[in-house]
TIRO-2110 file (N, C-alpha, C; in Angstrom, 1 decimal):
// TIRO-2110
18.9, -76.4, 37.6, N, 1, A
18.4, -75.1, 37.5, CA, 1, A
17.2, -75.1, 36.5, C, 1, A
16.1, -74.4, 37.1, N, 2, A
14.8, -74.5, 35.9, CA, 2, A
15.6, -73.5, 34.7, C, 2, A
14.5, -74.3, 33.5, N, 3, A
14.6, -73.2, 32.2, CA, 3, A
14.5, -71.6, 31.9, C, 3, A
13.5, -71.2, 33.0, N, 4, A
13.5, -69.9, 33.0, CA, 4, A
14.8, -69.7, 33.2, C, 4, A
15.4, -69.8, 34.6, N, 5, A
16.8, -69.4, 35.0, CA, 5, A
17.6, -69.0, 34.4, C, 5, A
17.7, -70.2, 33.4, N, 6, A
19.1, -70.7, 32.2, CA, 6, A
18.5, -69.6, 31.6, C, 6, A
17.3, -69.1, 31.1, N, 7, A
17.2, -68.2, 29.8, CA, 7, A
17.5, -66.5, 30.7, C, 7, A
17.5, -66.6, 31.6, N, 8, A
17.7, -65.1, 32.7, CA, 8, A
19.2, -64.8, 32.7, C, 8, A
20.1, -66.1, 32.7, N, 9, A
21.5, -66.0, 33.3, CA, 9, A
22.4, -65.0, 31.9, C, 9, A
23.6, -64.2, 32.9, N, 10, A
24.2, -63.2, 32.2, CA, 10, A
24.6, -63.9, 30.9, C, 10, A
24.4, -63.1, 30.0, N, 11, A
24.8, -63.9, 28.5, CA, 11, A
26.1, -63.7, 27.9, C, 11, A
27.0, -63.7, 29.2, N, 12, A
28.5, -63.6, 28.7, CA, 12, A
29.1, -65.4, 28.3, C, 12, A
27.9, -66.0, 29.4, N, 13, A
28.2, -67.5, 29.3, CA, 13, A
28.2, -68.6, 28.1, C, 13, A
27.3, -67.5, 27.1, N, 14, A
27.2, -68.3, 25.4, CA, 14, A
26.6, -69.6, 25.8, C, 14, A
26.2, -69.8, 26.3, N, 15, A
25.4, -70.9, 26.9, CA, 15, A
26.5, -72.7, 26.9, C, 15, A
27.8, -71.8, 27.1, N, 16, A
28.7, -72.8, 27.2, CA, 16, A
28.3, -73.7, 28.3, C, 16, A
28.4, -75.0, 28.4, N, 17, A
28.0, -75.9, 29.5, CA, 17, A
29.1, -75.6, 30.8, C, 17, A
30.5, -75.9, 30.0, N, 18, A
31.6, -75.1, 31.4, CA, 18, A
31.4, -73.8, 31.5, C, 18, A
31.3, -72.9, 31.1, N, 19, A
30.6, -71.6, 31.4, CA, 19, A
29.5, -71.2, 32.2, C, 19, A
28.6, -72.0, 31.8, N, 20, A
27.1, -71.9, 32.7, CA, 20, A
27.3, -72.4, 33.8, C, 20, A
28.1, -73.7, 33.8, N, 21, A
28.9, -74.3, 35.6, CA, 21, A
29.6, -73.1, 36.0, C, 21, A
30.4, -72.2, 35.6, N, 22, A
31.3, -71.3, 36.3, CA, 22, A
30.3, -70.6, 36.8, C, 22, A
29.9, -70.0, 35.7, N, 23, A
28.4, -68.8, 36.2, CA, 23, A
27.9, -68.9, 37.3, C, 23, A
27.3, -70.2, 37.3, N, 24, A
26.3, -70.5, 38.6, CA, 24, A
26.9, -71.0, 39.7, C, 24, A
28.3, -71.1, 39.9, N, 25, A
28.2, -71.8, 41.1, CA, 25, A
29.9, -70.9, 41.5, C, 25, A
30.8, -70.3, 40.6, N, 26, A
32.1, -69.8, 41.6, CA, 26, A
32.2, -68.1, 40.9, C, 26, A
31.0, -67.3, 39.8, N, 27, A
31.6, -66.1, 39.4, CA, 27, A
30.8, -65.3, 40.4, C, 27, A
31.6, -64.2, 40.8, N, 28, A
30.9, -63.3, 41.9, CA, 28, A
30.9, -63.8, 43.0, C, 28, A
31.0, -64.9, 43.4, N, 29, A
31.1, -65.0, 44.9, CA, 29, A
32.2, -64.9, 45.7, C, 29, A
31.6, -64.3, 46.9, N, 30, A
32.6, -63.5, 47.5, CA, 30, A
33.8, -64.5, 48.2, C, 30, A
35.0, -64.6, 47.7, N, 31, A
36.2, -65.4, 48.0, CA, 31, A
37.1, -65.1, 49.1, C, 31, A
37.6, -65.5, 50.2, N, 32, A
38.4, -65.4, 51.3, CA, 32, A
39.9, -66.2, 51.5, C, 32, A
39.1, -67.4, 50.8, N, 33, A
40.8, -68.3, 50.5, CA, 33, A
41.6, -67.9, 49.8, C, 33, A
43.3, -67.5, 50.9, N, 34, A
44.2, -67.1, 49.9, CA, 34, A
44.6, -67.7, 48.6, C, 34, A
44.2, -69.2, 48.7, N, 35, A
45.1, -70.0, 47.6, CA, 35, A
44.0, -69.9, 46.4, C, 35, A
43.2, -70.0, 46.6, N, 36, A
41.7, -69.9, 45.5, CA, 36, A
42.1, -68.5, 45.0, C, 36, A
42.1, -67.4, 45.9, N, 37, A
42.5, -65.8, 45.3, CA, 37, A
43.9, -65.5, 44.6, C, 37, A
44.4, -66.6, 44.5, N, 38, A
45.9, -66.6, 44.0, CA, 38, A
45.3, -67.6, 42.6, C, 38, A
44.7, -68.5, 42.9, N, 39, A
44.4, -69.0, 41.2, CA, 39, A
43.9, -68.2, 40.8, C, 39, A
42.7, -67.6, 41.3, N, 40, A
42.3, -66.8, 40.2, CA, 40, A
43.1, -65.7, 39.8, C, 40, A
44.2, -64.7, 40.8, N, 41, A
44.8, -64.0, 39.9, CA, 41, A
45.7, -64.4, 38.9, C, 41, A
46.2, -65.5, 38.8, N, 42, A
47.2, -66.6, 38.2, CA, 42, A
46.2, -66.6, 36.7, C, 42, A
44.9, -67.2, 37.0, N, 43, A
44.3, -67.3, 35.7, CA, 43, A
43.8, -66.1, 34.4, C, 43, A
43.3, -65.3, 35.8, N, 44, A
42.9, -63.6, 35.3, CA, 44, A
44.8, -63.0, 34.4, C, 44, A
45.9, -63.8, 34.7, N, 45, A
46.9, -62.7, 34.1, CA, 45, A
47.1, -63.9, 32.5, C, 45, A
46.5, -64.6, 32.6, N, 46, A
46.8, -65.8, 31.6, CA, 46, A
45.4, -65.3, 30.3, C, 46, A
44.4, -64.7, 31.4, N, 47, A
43.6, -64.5, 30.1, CA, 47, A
43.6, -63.5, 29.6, C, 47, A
44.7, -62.8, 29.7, N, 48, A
45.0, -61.5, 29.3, CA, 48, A
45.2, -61.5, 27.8, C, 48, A
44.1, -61.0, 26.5, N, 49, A
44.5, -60.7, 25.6, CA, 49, A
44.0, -62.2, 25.1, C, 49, A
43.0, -62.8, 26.0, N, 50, A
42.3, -64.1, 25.3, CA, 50, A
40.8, -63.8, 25.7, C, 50, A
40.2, -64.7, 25.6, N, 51, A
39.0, -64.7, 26.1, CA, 51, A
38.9, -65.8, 27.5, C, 51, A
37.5, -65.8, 28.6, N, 52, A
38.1, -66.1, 29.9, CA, 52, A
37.5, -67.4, 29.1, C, 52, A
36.6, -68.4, 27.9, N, 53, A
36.3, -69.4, 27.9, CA, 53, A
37.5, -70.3, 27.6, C, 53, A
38.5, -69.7, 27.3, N, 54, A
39.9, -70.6, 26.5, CA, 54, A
40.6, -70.9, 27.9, C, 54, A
40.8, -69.8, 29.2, N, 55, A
41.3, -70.3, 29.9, CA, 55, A
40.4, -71.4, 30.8, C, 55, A
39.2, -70.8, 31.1, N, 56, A
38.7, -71.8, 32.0, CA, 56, A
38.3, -73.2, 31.1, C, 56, A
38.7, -73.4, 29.7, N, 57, A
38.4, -75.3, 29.4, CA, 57, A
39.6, -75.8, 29.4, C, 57, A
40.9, -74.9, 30.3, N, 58, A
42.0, -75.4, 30.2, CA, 58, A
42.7, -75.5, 31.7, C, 58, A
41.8, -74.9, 32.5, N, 59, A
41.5, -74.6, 33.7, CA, 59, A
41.9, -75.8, 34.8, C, 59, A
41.8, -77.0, 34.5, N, 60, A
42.4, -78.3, 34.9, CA, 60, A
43.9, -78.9, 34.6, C, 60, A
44.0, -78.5, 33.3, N, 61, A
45.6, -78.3, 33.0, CA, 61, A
46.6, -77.7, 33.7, C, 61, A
45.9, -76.2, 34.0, N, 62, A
46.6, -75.4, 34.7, CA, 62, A
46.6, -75.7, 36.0, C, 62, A
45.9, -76.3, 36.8, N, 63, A
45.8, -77.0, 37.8, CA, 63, A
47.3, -77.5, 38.5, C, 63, A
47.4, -78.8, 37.3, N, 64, A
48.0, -79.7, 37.3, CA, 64, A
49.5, -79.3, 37.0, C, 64, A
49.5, -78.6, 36.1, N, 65, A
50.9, -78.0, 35.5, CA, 65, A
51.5, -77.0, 36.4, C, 65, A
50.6, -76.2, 37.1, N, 66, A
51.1, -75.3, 37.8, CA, 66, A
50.7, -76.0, 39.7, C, 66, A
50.9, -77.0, 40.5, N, 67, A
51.2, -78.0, 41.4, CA, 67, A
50.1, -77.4, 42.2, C, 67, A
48.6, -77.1, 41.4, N, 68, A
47.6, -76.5, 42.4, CA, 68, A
47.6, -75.7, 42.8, C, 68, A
48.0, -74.2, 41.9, N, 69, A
48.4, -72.9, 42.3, CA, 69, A
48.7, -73.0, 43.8, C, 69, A
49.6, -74.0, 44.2, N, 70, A
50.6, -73.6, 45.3, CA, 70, A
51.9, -72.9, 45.0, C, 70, A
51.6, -70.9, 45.9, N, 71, A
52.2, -70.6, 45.4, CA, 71, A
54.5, -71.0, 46.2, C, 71, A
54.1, -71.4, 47.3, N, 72, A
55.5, -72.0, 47.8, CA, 72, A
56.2, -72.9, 46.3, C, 72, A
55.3, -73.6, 46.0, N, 73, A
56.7, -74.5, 44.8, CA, 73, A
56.3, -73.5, 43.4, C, 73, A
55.3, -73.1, 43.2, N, 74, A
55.5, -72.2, 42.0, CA, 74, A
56.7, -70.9, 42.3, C, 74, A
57.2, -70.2, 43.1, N, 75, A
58.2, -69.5, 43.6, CA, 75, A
59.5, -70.2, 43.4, C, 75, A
59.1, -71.5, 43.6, N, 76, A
60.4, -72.1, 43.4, CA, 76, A
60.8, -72.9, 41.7, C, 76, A
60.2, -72.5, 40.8, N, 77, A
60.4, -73.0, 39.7, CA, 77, A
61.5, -72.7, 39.3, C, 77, A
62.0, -74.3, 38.6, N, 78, A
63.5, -73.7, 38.0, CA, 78, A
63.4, -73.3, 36.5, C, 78, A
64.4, -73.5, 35.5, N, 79, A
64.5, -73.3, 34.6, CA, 79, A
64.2, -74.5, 33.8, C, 79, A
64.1, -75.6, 33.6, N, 80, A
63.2, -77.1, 33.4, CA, 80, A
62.3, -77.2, 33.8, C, 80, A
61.3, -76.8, 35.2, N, 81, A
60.4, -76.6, 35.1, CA, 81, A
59.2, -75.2, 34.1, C, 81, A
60.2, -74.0, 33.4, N, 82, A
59.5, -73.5, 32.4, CA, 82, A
59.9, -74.2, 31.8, C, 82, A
60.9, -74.7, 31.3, N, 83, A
61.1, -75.3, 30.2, CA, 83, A
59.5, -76.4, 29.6, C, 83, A
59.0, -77.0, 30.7, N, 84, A
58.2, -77.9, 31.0, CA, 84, A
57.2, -77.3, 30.7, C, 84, A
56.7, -76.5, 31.0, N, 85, A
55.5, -75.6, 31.1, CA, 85, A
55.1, -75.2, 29.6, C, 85, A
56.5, -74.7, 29.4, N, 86, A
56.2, -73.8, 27.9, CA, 86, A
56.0, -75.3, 26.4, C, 86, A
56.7, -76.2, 27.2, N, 87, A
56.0, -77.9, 26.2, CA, 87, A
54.4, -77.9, 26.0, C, 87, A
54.0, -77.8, 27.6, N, 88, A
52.6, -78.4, 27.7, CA, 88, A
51.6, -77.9, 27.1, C, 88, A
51.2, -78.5, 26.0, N, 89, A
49.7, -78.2, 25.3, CA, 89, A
48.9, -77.6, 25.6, C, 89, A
48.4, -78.0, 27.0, N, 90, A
47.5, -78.1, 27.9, CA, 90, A
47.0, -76.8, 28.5, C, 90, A
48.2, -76.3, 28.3, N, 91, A
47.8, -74.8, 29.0, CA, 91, A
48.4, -73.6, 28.1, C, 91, A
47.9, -72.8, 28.7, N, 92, A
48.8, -71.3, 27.3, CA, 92, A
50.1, -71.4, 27.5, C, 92, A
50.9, -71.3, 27.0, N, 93, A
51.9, -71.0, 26.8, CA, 93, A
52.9, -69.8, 26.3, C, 93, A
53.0, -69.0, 27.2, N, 94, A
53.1, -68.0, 26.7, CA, 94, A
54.4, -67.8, 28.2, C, 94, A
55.9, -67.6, 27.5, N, 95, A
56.7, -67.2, 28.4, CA, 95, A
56.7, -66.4, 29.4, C, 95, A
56.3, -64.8, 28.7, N, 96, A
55.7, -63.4, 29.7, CA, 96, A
55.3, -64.3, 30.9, C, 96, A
53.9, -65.0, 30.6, N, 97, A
52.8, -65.1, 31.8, CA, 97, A
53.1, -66.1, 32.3, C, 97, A
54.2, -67.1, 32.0, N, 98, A
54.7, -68.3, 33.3, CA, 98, A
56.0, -67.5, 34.1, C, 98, A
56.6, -66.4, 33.4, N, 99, A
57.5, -65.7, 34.6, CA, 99, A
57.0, -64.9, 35.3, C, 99, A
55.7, -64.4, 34.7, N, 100, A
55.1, -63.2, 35.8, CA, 100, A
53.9, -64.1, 37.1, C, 100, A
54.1, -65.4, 36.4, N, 101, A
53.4, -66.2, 37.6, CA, 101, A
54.0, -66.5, 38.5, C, 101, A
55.0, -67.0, 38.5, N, 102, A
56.5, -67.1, 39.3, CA, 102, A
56.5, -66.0, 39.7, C, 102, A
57.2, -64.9, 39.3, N, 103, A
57.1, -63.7, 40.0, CA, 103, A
55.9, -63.3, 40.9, C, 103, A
54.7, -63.4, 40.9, N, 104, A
53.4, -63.1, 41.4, CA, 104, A
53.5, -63.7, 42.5, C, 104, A
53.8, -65.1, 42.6, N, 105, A
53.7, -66.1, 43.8, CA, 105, A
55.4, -66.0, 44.5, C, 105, A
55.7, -65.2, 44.5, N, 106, A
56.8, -64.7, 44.8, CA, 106, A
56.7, -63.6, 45.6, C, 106, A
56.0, -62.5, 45.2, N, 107, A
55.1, -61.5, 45.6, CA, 107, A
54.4, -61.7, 46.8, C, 107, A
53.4, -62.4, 46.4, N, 108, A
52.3, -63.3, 46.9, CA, 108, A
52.8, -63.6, 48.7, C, 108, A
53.6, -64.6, 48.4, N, 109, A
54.9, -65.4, 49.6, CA, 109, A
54.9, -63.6, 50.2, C, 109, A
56.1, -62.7, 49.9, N, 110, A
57.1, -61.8, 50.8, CA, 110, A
55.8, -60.9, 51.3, C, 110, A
54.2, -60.7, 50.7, N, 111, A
53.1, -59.8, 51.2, CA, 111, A
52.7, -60.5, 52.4, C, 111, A
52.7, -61.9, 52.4, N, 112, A
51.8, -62.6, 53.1, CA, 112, A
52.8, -62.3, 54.5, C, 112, A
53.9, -62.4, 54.3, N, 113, A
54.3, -61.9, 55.8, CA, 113, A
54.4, -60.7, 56.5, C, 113, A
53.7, -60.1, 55.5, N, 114, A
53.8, -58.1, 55.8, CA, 114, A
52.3, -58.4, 56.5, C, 114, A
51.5, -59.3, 56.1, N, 115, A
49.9, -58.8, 56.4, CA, 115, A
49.3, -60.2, 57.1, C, 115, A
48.1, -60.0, 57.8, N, 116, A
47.6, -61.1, 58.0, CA, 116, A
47.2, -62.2, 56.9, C, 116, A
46.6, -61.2, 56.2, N, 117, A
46.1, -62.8, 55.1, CA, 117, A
46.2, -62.1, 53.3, C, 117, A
46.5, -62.7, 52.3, N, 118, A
46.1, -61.5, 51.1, CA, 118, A
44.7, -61.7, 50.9, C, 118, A
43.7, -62.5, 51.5, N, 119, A
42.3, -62.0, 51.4, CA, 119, A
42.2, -60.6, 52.0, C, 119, A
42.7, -60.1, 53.2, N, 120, A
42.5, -58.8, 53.8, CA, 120, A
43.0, -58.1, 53.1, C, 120, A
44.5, -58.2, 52.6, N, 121, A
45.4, -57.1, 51.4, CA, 121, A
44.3, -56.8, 49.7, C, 121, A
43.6, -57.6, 49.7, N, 122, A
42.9, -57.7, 48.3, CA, 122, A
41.8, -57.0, 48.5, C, 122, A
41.1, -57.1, 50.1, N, 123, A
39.1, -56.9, 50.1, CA, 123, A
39.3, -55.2, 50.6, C, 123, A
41.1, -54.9, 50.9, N, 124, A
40.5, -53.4, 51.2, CA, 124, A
40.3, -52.7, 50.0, C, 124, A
40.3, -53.1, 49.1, N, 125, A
40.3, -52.1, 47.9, CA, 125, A
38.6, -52.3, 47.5, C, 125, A
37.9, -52.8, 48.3, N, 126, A
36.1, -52.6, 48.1, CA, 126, A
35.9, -52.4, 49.9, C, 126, A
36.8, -51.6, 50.6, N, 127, A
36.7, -51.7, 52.0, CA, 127, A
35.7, -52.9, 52.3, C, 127, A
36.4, -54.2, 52.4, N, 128, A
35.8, -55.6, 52.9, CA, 128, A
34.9, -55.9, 52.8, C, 128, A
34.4, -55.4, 51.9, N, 129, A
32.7, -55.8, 51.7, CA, 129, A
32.6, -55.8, 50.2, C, 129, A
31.7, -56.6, 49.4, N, 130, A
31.8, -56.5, 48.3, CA, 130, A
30.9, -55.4, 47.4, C, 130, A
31.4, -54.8, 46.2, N, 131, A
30.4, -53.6, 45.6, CA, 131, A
29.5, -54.2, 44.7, C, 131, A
28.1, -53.7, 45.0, N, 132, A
26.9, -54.5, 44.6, CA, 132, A
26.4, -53.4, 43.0, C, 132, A
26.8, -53.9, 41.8, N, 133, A
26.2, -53.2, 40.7, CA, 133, A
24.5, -53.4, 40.4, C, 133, A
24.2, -52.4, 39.6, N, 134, A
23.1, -52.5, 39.0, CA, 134, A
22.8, -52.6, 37.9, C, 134, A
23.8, -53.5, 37.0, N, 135, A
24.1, -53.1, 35.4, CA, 135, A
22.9, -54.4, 34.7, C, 135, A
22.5, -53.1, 34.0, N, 136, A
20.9, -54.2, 33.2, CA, 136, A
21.5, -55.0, 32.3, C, 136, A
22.3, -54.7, 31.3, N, 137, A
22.9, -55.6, 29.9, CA, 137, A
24.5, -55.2, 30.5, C, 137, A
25.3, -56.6, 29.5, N, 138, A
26.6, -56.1, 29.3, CA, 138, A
27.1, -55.4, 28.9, C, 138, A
27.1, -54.6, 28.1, N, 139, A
27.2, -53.3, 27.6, CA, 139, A
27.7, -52.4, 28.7, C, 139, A
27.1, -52.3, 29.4, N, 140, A
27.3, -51.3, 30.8, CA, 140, A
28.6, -51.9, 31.6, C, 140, A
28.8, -52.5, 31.8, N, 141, A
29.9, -53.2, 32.6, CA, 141, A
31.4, -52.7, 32.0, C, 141, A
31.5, -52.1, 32.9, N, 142, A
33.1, -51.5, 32.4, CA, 142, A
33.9, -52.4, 32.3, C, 142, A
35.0, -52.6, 31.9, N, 143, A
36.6, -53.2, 31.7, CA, 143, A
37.3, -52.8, 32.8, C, 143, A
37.5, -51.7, 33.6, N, 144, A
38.1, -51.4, 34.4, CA, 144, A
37.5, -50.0, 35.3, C, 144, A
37.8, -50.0, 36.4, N, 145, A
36.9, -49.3, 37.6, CA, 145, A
38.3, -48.4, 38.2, C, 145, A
37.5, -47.7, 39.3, N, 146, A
38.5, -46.8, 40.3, CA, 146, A
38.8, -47.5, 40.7, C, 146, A
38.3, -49.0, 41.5, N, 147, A
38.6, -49.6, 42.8, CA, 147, A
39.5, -50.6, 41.8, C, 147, A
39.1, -51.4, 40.9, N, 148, A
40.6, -52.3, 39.8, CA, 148, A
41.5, -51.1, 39.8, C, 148, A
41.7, -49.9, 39.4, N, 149, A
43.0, -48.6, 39.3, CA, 149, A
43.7, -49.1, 40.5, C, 149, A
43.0, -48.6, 41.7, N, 150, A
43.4, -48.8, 42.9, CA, 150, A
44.4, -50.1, 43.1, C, 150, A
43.7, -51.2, 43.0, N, 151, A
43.9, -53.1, 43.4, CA, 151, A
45.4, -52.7, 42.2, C, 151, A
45.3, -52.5, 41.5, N, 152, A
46.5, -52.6, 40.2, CA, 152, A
47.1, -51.9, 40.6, C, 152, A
47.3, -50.7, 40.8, N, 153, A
48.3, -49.8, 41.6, CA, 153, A
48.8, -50.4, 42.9, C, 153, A
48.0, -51.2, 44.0, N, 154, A
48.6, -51.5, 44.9, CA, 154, A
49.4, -52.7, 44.8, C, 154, A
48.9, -53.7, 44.0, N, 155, A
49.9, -54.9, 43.5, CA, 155, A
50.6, -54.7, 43.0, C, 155, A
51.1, -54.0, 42.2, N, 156, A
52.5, -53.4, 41.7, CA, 156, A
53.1, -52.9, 42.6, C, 156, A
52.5, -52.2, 43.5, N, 157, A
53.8, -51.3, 44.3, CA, 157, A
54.3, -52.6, 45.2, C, 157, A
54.2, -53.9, 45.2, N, 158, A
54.5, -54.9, 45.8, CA, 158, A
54.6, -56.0, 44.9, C, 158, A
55.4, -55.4, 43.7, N, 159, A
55.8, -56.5, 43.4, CA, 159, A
55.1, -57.7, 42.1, C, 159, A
54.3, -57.3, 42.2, N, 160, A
52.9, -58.0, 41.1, CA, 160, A
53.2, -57.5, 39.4, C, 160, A
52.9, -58.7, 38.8, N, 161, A
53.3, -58.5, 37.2, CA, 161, A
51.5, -58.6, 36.8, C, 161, A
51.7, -58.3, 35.5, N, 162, A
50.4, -58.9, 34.9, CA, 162, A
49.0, -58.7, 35.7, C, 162, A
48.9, -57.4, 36.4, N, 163, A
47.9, -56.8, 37.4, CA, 163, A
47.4, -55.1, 36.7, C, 163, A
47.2, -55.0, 35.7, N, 164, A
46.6, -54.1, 34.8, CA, 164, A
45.4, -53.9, 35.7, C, 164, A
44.8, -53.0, 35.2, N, 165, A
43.4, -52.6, 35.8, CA, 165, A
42.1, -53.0, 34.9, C, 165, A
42.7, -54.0, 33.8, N, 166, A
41.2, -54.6, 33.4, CA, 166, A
41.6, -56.4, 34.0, C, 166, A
42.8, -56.5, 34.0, N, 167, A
42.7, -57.5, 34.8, CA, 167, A
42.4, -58.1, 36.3, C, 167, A
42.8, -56.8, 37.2, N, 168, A
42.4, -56.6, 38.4, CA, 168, A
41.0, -57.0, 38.5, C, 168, A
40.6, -55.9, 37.1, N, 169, A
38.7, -55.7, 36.9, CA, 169, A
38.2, -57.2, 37.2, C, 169, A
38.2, -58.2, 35.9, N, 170, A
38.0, -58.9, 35.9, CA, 170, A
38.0, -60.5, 37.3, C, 170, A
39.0, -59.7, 37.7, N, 171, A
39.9, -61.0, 39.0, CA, 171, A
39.1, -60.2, 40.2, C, 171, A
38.4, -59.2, 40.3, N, 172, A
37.2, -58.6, 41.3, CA, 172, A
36.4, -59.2, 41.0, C, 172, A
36.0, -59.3, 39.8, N, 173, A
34.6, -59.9, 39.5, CA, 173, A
34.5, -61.3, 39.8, C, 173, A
35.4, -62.2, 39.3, N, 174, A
35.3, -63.8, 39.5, CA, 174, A
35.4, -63.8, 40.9, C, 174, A
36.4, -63.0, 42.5, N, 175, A
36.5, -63.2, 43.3, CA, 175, A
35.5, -63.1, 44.3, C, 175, A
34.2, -62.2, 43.8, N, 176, A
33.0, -61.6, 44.4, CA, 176, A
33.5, -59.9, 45.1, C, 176, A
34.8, -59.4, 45.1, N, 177, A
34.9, -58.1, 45.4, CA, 177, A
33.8, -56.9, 44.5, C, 177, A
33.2, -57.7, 43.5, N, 178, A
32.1, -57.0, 43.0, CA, 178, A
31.5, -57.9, 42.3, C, 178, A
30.1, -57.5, 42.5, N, 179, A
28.4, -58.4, 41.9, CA, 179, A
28.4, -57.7, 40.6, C, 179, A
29.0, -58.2, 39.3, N, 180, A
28.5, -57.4, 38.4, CA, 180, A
27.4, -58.1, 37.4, C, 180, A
27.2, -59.8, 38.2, N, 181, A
25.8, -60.0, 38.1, CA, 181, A
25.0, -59.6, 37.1, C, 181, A
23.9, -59.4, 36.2, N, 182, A
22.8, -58.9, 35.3, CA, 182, A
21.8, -58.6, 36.4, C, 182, A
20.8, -57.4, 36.7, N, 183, A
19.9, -57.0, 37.7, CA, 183, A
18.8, -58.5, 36.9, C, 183, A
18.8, -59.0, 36.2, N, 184, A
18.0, -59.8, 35.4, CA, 184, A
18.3, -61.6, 36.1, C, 184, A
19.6, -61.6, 36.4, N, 185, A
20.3, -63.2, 36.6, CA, 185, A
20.2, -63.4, 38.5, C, 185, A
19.3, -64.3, 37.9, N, 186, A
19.2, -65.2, 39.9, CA, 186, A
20.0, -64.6, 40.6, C, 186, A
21.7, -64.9, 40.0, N, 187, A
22.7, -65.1, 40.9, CA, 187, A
23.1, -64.1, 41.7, C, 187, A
22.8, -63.3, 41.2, N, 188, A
22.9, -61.6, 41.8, CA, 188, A
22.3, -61.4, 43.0, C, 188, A
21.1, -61.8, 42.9, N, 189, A
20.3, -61.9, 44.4, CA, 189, A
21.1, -62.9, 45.4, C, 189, A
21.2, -64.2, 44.3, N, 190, A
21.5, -65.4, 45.7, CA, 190, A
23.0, -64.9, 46.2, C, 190, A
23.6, -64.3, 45.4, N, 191, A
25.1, -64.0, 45.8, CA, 191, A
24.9, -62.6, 46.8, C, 191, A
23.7, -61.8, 46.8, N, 192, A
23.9, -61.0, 47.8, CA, 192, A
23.0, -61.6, 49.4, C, 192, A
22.6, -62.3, 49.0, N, 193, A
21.7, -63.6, 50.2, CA, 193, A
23.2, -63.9, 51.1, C, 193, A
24.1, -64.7, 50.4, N, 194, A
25.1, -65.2, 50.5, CA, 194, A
25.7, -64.4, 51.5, C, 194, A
25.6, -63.1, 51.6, N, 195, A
27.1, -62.2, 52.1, CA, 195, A
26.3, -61.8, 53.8, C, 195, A
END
């Protein structure tokens, strides 16, 4: 990426090197794979009450620890497997959010037989298409929207832990259900090229 670029890109990135990789190549873009849309909501409930740089440099751990956000054996965790979880360094540790992950992918499993796919259960709430912002600075970017209210309200009513409406917010944004982009950052254009 030329220099200009790097100095254009949204400056939530702190010019972290893993950050600038996320930026440019998986935030905002528009996501269809269920198992990808399940990590990310897995991750989005872990960064709750952290910042997203602490999860995503741990982002490989969690990988690993949690068997590739596959949610069939995460549904099946026993009680040594938290036990396991809540050991590992590696990743947050935080009880709440290894049972409400278990629970989620639990969730997750009993929706997926109600519906074709949870990409379709997730994209009605921007009716299937993604919502394109025009926000100049960060500042402007809300925490939470009508359409996260919506996504949060509807994951609960099925079952979903750790689906608040700044979390939802957030898990819109990484999944591309919304470009919240800088009108200033490349990626905003190339992510609406993209669609």
């Amino acid at each position: 990426m030329a220099r200009q670029q790097i100095k254009k890109r949204c400056e939530w990135t702190q010019d972290d090197p893993l950050m600038n990789q996320y930026h440019d190549q998986e935030w905002g873009v528009p996501l269809n794979d269920d198992r990808k849309l399940f990590e990310f909501l897995v991750l989005d409930a872990f960064q709750a009450g952290l910042s997203w740089r602490t999860v995503l440099h741990k982002r490989e751990n969690f990988r690993q620890a949690f068997d590739n956000f596959d949610p069939q054996k995460i549904a099946r965790y026993s009680p040594a497997k938290v036990a396991k979880l809540l050991g590992n360094p590696g990743i947050i540790r935080n009880r709440a959010k290894i049972a409400g992950t278990i629970k989620n992918a639990q969730a997750f499993l009993k929706l997926q037989e109600k519906t074709p796919s949870f990409s379709d259960f997730i994209w009605q709430s921007v009716n299937q298409k993604p919502k394109i912002n025009r926000w100049q600075n960060l500042k402007q970017i809300p925490a939470k929207t009508k359409e996260s209210n919506q996504l949060s309200k509807l994951l609960r009513s099925h079952g979903f832990t750790f689906v608040g409406s700044t979390i939802c917010h957030a898990f819109m944004q990484a999944a591309g259900l919304v470009n919240d982009h800088l009108t200033k950052c490349p990626r905003r254009q190339e992510i609406i090229d993209l669609v």
